[in-house]
C-alpha positions as CSV (number, residue, x, y, z in Angstrom):
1,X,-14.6,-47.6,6.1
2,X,-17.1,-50.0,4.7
3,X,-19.4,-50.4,7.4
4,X,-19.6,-46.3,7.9
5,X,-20.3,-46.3,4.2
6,X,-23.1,-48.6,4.0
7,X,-24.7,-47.3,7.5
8,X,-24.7,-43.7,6.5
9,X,-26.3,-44.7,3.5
10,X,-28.8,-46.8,5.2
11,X,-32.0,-44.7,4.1
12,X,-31.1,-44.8,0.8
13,X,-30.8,-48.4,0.9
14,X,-33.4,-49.0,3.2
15,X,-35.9,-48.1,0.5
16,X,-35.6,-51.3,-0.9
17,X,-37.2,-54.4,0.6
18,X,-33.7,-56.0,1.3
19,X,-32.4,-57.6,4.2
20,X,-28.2,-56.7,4.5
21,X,-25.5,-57.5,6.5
22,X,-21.2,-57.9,6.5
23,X,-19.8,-61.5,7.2
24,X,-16.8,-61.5,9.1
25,X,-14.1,-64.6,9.9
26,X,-13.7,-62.6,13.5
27,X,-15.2,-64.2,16.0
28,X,-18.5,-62.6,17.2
29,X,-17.2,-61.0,20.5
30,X,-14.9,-59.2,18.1
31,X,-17.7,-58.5,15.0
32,X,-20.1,-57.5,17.9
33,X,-17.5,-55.0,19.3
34,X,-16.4,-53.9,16.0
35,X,-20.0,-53.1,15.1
36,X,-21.1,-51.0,18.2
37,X,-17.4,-49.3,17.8
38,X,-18.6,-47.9,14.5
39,X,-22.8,-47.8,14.8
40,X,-23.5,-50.3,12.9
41,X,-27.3,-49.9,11.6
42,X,-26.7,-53.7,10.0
43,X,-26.0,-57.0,11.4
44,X,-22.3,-58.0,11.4
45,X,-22.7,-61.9,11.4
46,X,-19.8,-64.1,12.6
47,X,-18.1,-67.1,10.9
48,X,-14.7,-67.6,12.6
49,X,-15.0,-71.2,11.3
50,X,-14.7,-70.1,7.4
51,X,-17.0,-72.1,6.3
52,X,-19.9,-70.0,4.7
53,X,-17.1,-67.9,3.6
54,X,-15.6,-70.8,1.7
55,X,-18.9,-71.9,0.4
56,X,-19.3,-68.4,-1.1
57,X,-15.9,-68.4,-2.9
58,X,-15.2,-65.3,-1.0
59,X,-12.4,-66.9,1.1
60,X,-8.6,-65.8,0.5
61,X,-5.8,-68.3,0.9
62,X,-4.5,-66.0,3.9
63,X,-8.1,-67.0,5.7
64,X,-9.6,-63.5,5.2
65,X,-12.9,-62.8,3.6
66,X,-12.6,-60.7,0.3
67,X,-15.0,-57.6,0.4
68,X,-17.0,-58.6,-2.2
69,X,-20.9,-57.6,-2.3
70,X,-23.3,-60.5,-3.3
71,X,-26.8,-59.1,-4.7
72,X,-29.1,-61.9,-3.7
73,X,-33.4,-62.2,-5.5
74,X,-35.7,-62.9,-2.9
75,X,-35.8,-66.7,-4.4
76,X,-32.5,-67.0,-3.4
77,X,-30.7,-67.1,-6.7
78,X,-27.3,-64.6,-7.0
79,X,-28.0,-62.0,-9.6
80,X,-24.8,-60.3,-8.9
81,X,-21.1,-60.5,-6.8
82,X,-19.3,-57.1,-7.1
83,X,-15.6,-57.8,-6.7
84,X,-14.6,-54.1,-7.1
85,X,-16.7,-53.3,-3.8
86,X,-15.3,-50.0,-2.8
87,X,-14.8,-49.6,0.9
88,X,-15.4,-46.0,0.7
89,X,-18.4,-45.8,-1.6
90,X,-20.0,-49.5,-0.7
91,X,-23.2,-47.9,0.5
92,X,-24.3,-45.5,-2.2
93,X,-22.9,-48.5,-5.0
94,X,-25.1,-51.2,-3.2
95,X,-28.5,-48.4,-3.8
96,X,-27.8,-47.8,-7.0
97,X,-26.6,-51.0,-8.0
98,X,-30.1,-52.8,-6.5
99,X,-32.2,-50.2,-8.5
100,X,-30.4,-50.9,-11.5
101,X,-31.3,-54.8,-10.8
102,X,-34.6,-54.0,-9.8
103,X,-34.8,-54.9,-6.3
104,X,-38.5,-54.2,-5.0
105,X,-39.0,-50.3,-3.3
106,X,-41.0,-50.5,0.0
């Protein structure tokens, strides 16, 4: 539901001069699969090992990845992590929510 969500609301976030993308822990045949499966317009990147996961915080002690949104500044500081990231609405909330921390427009 997420990765529909945020490619049928890729023009609207596609205004912004952002680079964006899901992290998995699937391995990449399965992300790559998963991603043509639903037409991804976004890369789905791979970490089966856990450990950019981990280094996020975003790693649950089952081994999942929570679905959290990280809003990242071109400098490479986090300005935001959205913990309530709704599946269904994940692509309108990431638009609004980068215009609201005023991500640069192309």
């Amino acid at each position: 539901m997420q990765c529909k969500a945020l490619r049928d609301s890729a023009e609207e976030i596609q205004k912004y001069d952002v680079a964006y993308f899901m992290v998995s822990v699937d391995t990449l045949e399965d992300n790559t699969a998963f991603a043509e499966e639903n037409h991804a317009s976004f890369p789905v990147l791979a970490n089966p090992e856990k450990d950019m996961v981990e280094a996020y915080g975003a790693l649950m002690p089952v081994g999942f990845a929570n679905r959290w949104t990280y809003y990242i500044g071109a400098d490479g500081v986090i300005l935001k992590i959205d913990k309530e990231t709704d599946p269904a609405t994940a692509g309108e909330d990431m638009a609004r929510i980068m215009g609201e921390l005023g991500f640069p427009r192309i």
